[in-house]
C-alpha positions as CSV (number, residue, x, y, z in Angstrom):
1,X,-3.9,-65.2,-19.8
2,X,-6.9,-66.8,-21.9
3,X,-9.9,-67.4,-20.3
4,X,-11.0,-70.9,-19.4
5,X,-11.8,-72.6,-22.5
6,X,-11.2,-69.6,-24.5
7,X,-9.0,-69.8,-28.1
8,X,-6.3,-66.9,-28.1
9,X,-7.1,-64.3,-31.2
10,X,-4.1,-64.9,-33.9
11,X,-4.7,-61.2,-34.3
12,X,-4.2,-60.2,-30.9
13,X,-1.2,-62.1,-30.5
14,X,-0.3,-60.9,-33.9
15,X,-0.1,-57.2,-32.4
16,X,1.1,-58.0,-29.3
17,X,4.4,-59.2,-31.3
18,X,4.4,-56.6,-33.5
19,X,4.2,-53.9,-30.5
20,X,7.3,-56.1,-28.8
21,X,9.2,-55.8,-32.0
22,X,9.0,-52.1,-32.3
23,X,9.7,-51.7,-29.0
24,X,12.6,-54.1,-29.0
25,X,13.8,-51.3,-32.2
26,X,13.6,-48.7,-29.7
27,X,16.4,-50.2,-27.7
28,X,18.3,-51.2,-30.4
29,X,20.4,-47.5,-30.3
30,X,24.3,-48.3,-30.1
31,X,26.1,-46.5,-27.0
32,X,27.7,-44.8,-30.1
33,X,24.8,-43.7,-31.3
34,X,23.6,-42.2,-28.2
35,X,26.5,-40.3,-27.6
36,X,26.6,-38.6,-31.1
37,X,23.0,-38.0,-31.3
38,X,22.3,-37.1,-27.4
39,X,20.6,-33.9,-26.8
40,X,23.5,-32.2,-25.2
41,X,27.5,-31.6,-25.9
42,X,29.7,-34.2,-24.9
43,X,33.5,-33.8,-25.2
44,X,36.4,-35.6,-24.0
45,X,40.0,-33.5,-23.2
46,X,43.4,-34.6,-21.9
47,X,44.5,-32.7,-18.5
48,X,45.7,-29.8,-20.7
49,X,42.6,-29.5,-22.5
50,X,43.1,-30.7,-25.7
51,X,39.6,-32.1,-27.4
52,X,40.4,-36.0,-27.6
53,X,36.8,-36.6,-28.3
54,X,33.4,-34.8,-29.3
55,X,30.3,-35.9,-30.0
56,X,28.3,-34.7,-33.1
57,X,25.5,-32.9,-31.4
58,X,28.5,-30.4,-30.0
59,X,29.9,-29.8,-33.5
60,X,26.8,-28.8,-34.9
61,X,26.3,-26.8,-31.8
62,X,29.5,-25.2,-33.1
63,X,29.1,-25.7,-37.1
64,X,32.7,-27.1,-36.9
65,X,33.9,-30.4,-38.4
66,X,35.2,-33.2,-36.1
67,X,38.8,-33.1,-38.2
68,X,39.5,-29.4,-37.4
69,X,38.4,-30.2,-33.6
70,X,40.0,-33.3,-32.4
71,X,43.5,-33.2,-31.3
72,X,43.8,-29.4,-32.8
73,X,41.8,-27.6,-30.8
74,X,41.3,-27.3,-26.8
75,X,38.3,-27.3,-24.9
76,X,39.5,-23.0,-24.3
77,X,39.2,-22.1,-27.8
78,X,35.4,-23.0,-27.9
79,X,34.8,-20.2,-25.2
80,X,34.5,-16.3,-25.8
81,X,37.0,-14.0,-24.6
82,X,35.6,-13.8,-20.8
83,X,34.8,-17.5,-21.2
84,X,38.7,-18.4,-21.4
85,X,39.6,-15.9,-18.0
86,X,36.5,-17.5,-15.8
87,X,38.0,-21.1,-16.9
88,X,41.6,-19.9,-16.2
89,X,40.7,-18.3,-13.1
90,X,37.5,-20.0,-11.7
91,X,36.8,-23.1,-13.4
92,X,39.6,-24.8,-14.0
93,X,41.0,-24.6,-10.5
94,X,37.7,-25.5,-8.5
95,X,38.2,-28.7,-11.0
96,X,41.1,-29.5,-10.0
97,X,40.7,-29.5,-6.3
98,X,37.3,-30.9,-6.4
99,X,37.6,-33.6,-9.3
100,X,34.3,-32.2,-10.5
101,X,32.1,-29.4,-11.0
102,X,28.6,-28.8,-12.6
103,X,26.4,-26.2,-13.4
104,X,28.5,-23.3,-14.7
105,X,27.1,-20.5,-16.9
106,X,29.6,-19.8,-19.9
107,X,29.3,-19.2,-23.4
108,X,30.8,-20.9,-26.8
109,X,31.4,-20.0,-30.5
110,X,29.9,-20.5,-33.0
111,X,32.0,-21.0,-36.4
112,X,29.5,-18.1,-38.0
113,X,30.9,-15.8,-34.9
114,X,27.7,-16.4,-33.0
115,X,27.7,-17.2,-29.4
116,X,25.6,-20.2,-27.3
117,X,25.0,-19.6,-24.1
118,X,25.4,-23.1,-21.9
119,X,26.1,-24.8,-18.5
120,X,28.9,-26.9,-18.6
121,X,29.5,-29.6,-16.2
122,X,33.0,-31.5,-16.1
123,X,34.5,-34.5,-14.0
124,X,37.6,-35.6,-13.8
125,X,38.5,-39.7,-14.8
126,X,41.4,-40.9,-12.7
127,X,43.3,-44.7,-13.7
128,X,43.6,-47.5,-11.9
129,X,46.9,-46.0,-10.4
130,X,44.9,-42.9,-8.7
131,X,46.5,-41.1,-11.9
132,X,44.1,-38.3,-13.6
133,X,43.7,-39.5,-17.3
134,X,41.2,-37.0,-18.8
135,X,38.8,-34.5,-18.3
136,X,34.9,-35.9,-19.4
137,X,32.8,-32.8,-20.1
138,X,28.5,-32.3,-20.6
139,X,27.5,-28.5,-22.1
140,X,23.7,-28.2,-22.3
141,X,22.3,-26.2,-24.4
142,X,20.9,-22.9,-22.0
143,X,19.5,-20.4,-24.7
144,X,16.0,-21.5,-23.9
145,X,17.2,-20.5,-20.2
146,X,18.4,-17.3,-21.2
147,X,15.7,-16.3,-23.0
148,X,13.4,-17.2,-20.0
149,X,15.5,-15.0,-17.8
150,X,15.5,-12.5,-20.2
151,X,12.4,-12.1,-19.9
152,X,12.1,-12.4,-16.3
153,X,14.8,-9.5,-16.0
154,X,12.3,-7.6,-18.8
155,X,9.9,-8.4,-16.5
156,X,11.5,-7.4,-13.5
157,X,12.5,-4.3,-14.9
158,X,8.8,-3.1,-16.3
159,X,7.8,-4.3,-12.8
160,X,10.2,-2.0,-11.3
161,X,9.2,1.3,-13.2
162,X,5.6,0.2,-12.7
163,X,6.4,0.5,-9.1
164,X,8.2,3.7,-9.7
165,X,5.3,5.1,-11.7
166,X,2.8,4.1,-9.1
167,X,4.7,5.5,-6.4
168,X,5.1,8.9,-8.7
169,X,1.3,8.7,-9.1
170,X,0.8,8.4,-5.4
171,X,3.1,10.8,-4.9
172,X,0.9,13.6,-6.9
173,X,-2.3,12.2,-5.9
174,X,-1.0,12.7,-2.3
175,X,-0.3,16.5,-3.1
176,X,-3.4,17.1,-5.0
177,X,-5.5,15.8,-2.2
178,X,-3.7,17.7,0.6
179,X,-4.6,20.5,-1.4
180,X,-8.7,19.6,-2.1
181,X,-8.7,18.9,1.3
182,X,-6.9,22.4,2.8
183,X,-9.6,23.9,0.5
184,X,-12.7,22.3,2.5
185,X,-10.8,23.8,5.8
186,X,-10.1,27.1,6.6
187,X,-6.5,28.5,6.0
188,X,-6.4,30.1,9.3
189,X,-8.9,31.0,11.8
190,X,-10.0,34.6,12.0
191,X,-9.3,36.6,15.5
192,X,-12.5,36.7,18.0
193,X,-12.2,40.1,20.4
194,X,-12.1,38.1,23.7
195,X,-12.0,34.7,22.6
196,X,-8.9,32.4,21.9
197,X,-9.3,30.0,18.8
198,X,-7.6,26.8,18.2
199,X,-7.8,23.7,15.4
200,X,-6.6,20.7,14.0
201,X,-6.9,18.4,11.5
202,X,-5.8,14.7,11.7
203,X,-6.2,12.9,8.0
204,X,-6.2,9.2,8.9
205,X,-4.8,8.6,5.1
206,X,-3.0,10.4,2.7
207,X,-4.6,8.8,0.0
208,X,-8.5,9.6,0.5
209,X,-10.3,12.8,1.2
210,X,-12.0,13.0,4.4
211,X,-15.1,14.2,5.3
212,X,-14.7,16.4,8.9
213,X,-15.2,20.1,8.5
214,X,-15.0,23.3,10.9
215,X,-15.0,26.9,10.7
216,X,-15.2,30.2,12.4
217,X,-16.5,33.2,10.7
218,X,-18.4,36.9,12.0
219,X,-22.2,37.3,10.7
220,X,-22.6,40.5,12.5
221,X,-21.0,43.4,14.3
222,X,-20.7,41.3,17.4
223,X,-21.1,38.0,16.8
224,X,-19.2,35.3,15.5
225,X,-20.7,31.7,14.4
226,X,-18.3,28.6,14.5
227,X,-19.4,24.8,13.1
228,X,-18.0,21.5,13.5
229,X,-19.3,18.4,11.6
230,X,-18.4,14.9,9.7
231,X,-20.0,13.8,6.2
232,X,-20.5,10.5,5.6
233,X,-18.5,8.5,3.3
234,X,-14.7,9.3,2.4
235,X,-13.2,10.3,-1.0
236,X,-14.8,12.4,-3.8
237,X,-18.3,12.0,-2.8
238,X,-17.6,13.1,0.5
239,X,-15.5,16.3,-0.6
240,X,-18.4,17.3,-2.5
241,X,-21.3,17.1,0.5
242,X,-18.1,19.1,2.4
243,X,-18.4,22.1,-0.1
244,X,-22.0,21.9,0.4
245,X,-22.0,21.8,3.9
246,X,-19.9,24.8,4.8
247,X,-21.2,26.6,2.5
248,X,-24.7,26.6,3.0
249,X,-23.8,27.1,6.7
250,X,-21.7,30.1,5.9
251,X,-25.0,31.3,3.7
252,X,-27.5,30.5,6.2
253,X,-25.8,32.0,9.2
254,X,-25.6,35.3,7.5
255,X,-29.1,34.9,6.9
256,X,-30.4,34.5,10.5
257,X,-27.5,33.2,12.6
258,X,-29.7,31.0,14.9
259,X,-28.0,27.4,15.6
260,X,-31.5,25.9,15.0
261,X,-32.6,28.2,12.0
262,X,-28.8,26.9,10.7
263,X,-29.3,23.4,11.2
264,X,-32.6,23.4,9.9
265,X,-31.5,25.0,6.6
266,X,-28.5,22.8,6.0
267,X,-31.3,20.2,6.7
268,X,-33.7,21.2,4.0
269,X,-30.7,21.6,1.2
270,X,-29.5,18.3,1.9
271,X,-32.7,16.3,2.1
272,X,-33.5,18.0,-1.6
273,X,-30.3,17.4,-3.2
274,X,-29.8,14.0,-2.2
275,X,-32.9,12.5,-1.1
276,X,-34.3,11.4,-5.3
277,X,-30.5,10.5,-6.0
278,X,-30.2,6.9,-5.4
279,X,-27.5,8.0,-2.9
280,X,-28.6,9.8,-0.1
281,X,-25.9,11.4,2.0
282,X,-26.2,13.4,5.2
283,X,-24.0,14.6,7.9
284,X,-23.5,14.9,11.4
285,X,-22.6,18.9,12.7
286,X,-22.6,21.3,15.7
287,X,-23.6,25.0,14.8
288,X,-23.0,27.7,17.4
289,X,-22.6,31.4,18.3
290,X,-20.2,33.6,20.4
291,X,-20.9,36.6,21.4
292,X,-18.2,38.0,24.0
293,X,-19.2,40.9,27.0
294,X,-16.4,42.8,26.6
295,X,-17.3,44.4,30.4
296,X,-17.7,40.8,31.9
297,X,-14.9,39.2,30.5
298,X,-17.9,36.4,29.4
299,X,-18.6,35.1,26.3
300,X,-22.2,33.6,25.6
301,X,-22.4,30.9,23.9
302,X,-25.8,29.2,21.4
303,X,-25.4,25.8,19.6
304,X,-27.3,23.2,18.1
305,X,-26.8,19.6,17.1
306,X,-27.6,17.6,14.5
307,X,-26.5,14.0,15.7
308,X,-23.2,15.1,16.7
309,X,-21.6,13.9,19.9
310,X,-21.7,16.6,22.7
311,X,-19.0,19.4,23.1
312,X,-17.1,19.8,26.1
313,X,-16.8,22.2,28.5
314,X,-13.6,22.5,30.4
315,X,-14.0,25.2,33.0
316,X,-11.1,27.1,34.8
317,X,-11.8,25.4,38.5
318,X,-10.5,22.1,36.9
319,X,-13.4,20.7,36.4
320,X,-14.8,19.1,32.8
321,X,-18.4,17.9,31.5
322,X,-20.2,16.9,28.3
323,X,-22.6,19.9,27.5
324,X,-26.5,18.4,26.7
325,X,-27.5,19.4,23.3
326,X,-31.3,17.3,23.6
327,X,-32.5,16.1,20.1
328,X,-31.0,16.9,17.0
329,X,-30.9,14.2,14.6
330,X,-28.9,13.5,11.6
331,X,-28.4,16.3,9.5
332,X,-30.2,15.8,5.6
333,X,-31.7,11.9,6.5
334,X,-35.4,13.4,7.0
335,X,-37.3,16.2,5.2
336,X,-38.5,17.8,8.4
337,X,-35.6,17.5,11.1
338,X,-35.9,19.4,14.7
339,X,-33.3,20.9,16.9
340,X,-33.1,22.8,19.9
341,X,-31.1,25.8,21.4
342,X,-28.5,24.7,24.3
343,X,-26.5,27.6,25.7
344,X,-23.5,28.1,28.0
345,X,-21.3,31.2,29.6
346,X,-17.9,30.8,29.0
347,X,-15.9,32.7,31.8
348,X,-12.1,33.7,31.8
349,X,-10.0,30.5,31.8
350,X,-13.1,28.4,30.5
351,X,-12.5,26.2,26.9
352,X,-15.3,24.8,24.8
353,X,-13.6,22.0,23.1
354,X,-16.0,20.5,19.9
355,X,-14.6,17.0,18.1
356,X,-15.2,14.7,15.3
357,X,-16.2,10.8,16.5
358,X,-12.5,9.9,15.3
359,X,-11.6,10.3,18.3
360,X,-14.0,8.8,21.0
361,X,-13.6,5.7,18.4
362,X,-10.2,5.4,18.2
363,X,-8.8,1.9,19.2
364,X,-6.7,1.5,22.0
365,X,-4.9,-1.3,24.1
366,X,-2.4,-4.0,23.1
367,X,-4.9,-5.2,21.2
368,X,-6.6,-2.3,19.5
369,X,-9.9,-3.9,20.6
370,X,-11.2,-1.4,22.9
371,X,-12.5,2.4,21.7
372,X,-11.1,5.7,23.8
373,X,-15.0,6.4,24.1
374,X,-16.7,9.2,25.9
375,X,-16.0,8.6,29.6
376,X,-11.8,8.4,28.2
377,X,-12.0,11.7,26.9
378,X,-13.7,13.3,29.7
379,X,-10.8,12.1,32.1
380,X,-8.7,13.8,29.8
381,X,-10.8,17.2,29.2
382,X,-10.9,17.1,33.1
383,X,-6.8,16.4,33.4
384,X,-6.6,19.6,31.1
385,X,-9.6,21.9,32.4
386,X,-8.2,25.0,33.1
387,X,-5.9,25.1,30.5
388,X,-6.1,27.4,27.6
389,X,-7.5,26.0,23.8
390,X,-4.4,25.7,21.8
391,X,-2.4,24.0,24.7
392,X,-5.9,21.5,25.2
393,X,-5.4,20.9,21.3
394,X,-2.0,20.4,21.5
395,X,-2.2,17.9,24.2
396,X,-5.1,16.2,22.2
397,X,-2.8,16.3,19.0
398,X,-0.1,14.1,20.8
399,X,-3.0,12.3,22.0
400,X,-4.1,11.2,18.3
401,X,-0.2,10.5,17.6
402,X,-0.3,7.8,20.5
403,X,-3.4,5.6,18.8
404,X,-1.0,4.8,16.0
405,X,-2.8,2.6,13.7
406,X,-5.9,2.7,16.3
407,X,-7.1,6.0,14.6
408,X,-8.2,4.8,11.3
409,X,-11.1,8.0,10.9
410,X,-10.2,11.6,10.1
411,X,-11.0,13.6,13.0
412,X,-11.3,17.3,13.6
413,X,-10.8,19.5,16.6
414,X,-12.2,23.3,17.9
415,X,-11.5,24.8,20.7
416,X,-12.5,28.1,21.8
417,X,-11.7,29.8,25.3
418,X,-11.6,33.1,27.1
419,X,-8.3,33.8,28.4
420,X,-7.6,33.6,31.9
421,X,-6.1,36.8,32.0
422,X,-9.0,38.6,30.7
423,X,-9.5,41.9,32.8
């Protein structure tokens, strides 16, 4: 449409023409012409198979000549080897019962003895009498699919022994850290005269180091000094401020065995090693003595803490409390840190039980939204009070193994007791 009083352009109507002509030329393709030159095989057999009719872009498929194809050759003798049995035994009678089929994977040869891979699709025409007259068959060219799932099975496969390796990987990383860790633990704990000893370790994954420490160990000729602590952070980091730890414990306690003089030590090495680093790292810990009456059948007991959560005392009436350890704050976060003494008697049947936060902040409920926390674990110490240390950490042991995937922190375990049976 012109506007009002507007002359049309000869020009523009000059292309407009010219554009409807070429267009026009677009559509000027014979049916013939569009069956030779399509972009896929078409061929035409009889019921038996014999090539009545094939279209050009099939031959050069093939790099056969239309003369040596049609009425010489059947559709068969284009197909490998396992081509002709899946026709025989597969294609062919699906075919027939279904008057068509589409889709199927096979392969063709090529004059040169090459081989096309292709999906061949066939229907059956029928006359006007219901007869069957011939079988009209499309083959698409599928090497561009093949090569694509070539690569996807390449892919798949370099996937797969990625996985393998990673898992392999995993597998010695696993081993290597079970053993770093064992060697920030004890191998076994050494015998006390009158005391009974117990541990236990709980890694919450396989795959990090964790940070929880304890030990037992004599500094004198009747006295023995045990320690239970947590470092902060997890992995390599942590391992190393583990080392540290127990053995600047071990050091100091031989020195002058005091919880505080300990504590205060461990304090002092920490502050200066970390404190100008950029990456200050500290450590929570309870430090204690035992030293056993072998006439009395008690054992004294001296500890400090360093903003640990209190031990437990489980005594041999059945009866269980949190031990006050006043003060005592993080281990390594100031240069000047104070702690103080707390002491208890242990007497025959009695079980000091010492524990990493792990534990009091393990999830529990349906929905692993509530912790265990203190006043849950001192119904259990008091369910278990009179009981002797390795069946307390046994009972604690199946204890972790019910939180599941509520315990998601390492958490370590000491319990030390005087036999009931003592003399």
């Amino acid at each position: 449409m012109c506007r009002t009083g507007r002359q049309p352009d000869p020009h523009e109507a000059g292309d407009e023409k010219a554009a409807d002509a070429a267009f026009a030329a677009l559509l000027e393709d014979s049916a013939e012409d569009l069956y030779e030159s399509a972009p896929c095989g078409y061929l035409s057999t009889l019921m038996d198979g014999t090539i009545a009719k094939i279209n050009t872009t099939l031959l050069n498929w093939l790099g056969l000549e239309r003369q040596t194809v049609v009425g010489r050759m059947r559709f068969t003798d284009l197909l490998t080897v396992g081509g002709k049995l899946y026709h025989e035994t597969h294609f062919a009678p699906l075919l027939r019962m279904q008057d068509e089929i589409s889709g199927i994977a096979l392969e063709i040869k090529q004059d040169g003895g090459g081989r096309i891979p292709v999906l061949v699709s066939s229907v059956i025409k029928y006359g006007s009498m219901g007869e069957p007259l011939l079988i009209r068959t499309t083959i698409f060219d599928a090497r561009d699919r093949r090569a694509y799932e070539e690569e996807l099975l390449r892919g798949r496969k370099a996937a797969e022994e990625a996985r393998k390796q990673a898992e392999a990987d995993r597998a010695r990383l696993q081993d290597a850290l079970a053993v770093l860790q064992q060697s920030l633990l004890p191998d076994t704990l050494p015998q006390v005269p009158g005391v009974e000893t117990s541990a236990y370790y709980h890694t919450a994954s396989p795959d990090r180091l964790g940070g929880d420490f304890y030990d037992v160990f004599p500094v004198d000729g009747k006295r023995f000094a045990f320690f239970l602590g947590d470092v902060c952070g997890k992995g390599p980091e942590a391992a190393a401020l583990t080392s540290l730890t127990r053995y600047t414990l071990r050091a100091a306690a031989l020195h002058d065995p005091e919880p505080v003089s300990a504590l205060t030590t461990l304090n002092k090495v920490l502050h200066e090693r970390y404190s100008g680093s950029g990456d200050p790292r500290y450590c929570t810990a309870v430090f204690g003595t035992l030293e056993a009456g072998p006439a009395t059948g008690l054992t004294t007991v001296r500890l400090a803490s360093g903003g640990h959560p209190p031990a437990l005392v489980l005594r041999a009436d059945g009866t269980a409390d949190y031990l006050p350890t006043p003060g005592g704050l993080l281990v390594g976060v100031l240069p000047e840190a104070r702690f103080t003494t707390a002491a208890t008697v242990l007497s025959p049947g009695d079980t000091l039980l010492l524990y990493t936060d792990g534990l009091t902040e393990a999830r529990t409920g349906k929905d692993r939204t509530s912790l265990y926390g203190d006043d849950g674990l001192l119904a259990f110490a008091t369910s278990h009070a009179g009981t002797p240390p390795h069946a307390v950490v046994q009972a604690l042991t199946g204890l972790l193994d019910s939180f599941g995937d509520g315990l998601d922190d390492d958490t370590a375990l000491l319990a030390l007791g005087v036999p009931a049976s003592h003399p």
